[in-house]
C-alpha positions in Angstrom: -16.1 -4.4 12.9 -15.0 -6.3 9.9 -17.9 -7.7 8.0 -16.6 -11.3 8.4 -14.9 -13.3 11.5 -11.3 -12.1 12.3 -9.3 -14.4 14.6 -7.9 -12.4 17.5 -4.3 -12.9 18.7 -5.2 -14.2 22.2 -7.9 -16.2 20.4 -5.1 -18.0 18.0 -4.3 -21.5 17.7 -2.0 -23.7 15.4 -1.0 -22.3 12.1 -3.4 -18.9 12.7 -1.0 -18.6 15.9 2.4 -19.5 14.5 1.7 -16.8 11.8 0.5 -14.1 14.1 3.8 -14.5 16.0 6.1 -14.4 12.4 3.6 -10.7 11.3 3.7 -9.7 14.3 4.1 -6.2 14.1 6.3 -3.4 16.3 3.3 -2.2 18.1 2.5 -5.4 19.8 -0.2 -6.6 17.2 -1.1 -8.1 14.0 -2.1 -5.2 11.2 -6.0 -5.8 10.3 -5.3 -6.4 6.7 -3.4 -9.5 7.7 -5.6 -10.6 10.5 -8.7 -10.6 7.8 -6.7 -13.8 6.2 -7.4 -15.8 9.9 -10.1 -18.5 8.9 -8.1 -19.1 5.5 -4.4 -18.9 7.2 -2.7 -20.5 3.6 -3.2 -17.4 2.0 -1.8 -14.5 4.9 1.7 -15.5 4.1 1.7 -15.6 0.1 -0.1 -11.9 0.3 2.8 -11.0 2.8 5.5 -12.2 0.1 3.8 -10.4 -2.4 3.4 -7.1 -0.7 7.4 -7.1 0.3 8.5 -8.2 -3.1 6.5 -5.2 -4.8 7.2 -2.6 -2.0 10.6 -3.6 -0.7 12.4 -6.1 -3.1 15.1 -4.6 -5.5 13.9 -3.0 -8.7 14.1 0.3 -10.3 11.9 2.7 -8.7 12.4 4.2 -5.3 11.0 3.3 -2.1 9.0 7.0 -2.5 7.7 6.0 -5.7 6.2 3.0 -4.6 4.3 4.4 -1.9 3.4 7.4 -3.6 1.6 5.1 -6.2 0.6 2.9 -3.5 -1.5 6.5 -1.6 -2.6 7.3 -5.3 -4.1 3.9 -6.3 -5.9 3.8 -2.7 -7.4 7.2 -3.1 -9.1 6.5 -6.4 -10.5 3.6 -4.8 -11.3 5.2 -1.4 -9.8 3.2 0.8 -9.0 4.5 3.7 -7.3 2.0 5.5 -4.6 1.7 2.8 -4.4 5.6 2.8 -3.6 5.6 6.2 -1.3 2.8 6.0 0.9 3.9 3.0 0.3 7.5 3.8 2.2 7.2 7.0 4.6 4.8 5.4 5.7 7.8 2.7 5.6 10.6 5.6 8.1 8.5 7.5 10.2 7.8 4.0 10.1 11.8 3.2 10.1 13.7 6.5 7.5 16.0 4.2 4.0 15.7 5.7 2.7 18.6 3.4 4.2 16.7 0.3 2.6 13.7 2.1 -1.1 15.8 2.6 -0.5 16.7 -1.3 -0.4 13.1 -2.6 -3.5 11.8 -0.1 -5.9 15.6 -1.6 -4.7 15.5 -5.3 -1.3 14.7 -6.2 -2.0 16.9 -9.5 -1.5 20.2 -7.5 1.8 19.5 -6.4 5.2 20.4 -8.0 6.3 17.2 -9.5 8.7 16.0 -11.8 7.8 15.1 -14.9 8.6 11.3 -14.4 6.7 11.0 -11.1 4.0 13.0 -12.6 3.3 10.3 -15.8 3.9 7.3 -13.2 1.4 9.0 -10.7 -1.1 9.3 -13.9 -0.5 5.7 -15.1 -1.7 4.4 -11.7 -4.8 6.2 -11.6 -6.5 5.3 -15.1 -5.2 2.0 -14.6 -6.7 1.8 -11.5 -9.9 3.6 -13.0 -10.3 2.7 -15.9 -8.7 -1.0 -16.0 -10.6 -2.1 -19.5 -9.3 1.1 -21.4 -5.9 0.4 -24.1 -3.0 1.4 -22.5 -0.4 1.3 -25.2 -0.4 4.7 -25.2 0.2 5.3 -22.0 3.3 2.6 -21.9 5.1 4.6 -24.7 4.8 7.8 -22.7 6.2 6.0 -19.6 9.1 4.6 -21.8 9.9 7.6 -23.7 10.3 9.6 -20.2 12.6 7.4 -19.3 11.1 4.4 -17.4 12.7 0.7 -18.7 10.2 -1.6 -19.5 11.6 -3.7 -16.2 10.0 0.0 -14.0 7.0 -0.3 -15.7 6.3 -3.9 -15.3 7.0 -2.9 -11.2 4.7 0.0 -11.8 2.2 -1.9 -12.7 2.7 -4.8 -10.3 2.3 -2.0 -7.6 -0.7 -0.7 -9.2 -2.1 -3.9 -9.2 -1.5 -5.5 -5.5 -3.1 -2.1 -4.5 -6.3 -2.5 -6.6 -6.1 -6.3 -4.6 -5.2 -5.7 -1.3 -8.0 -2.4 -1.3 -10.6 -4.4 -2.6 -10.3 -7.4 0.1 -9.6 -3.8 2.9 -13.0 -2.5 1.4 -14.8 -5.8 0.3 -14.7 -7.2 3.9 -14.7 -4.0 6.1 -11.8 -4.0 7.4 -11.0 -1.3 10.0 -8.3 0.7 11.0 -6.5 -0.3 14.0 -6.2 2.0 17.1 -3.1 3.5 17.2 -4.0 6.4 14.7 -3.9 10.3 15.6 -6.4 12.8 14.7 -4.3 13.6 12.0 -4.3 9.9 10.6 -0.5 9.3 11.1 0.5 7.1 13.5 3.7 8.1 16.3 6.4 8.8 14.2 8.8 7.8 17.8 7.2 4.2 17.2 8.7 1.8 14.7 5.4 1.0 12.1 5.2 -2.7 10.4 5.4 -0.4 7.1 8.9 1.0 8.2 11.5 1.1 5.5 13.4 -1.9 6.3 17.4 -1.1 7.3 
């Protein structure tokens, strides 16, 4: 159980009900992440922008890189719900569930390139050490290649994931049921976090 109040669907009414049908998602219900919004509905929808702008609107990086970033932010911060989540979003985007299991144990053991490598590093002292300078670390992004427009999205990635794990782990806020033992959901059902066609 969350550790505050979350409006269930059938328990909906007015605005909390008109934006559980719009986020509704393919499995029938609303994600947990968004139903923790319910007893403050004017911010679910300004979150929801924000998370499809950063993961899903046009910019330089790939879809992969986003949610690799997105698994290697929420591992430093243990958060297990947005592990799951963005886990399952890159399995579906790579077909690759070892490459997948890689990123969620220690995405420095895998064979990376050495662009992925410096953006997968980036994200984790950012997200570990937020109060450290990191010109340094802005030059090496730039002089392997990223534009200063990729790492502005970098680090807008980097930080809706320190945001959205702190409300997932601030407030409790569980997994849902459709899981598997092996903490990917069923890849013959469409998932909310789907890339969109």
């Amino acid at each position: 159980m969350a550790y505050i109040k979350m409006i269930k669907e059938e328990d909906a009414h007015g605005d909390v009900k008109s934006l559980y049908d719009t986020f509704r998602a393919p499995w029938g219900g609303v994600d947990n992440i968004l139903k923790i919004h319910s007893l403050l509905p004017h911010t679910l929808k300004p979150h929801v922008d924000l998370y499809r702008s950063v993961m899903f609107g046009n910019c330089p990086l790939t879809r992969r890189q986003r949610e690799m970033i997105a698994v290697v932010v929420s591992v430093a911060n243990q958060c297990t719900y947005c592990v799951h989540h963005h886990s399952d979003a890159l399995y579906r985007l790579t077909k690759d569930k070892a490459f997948t299991d890689g990123i969620r144990r220690n995405y420095k053991a895998l064979e990376l390139s050495d662009t992925d490598r410096i953006m997968l590093e980036f994200a984790e002292e950012l997200t570990l050490q937020p109060g450290v300078n990191h010109s340094s670390s802005a030059l090496k992004l730039q002089e392997n290649g990223f534009t200063d427009e990729a790492i502005l999205h970098i680090t807008l990635i980097i930080g809706y994931f320190n945001f959205v794990n702190r409300i997932a782990l601030g407030l409790g806020v569980e997994l849902e049921n459709y899981w598997g033992n092996d903490r990917y959901s069923d890849p013959s059902k469409q998932m909310s976090h789907d890339p969109y066609k």
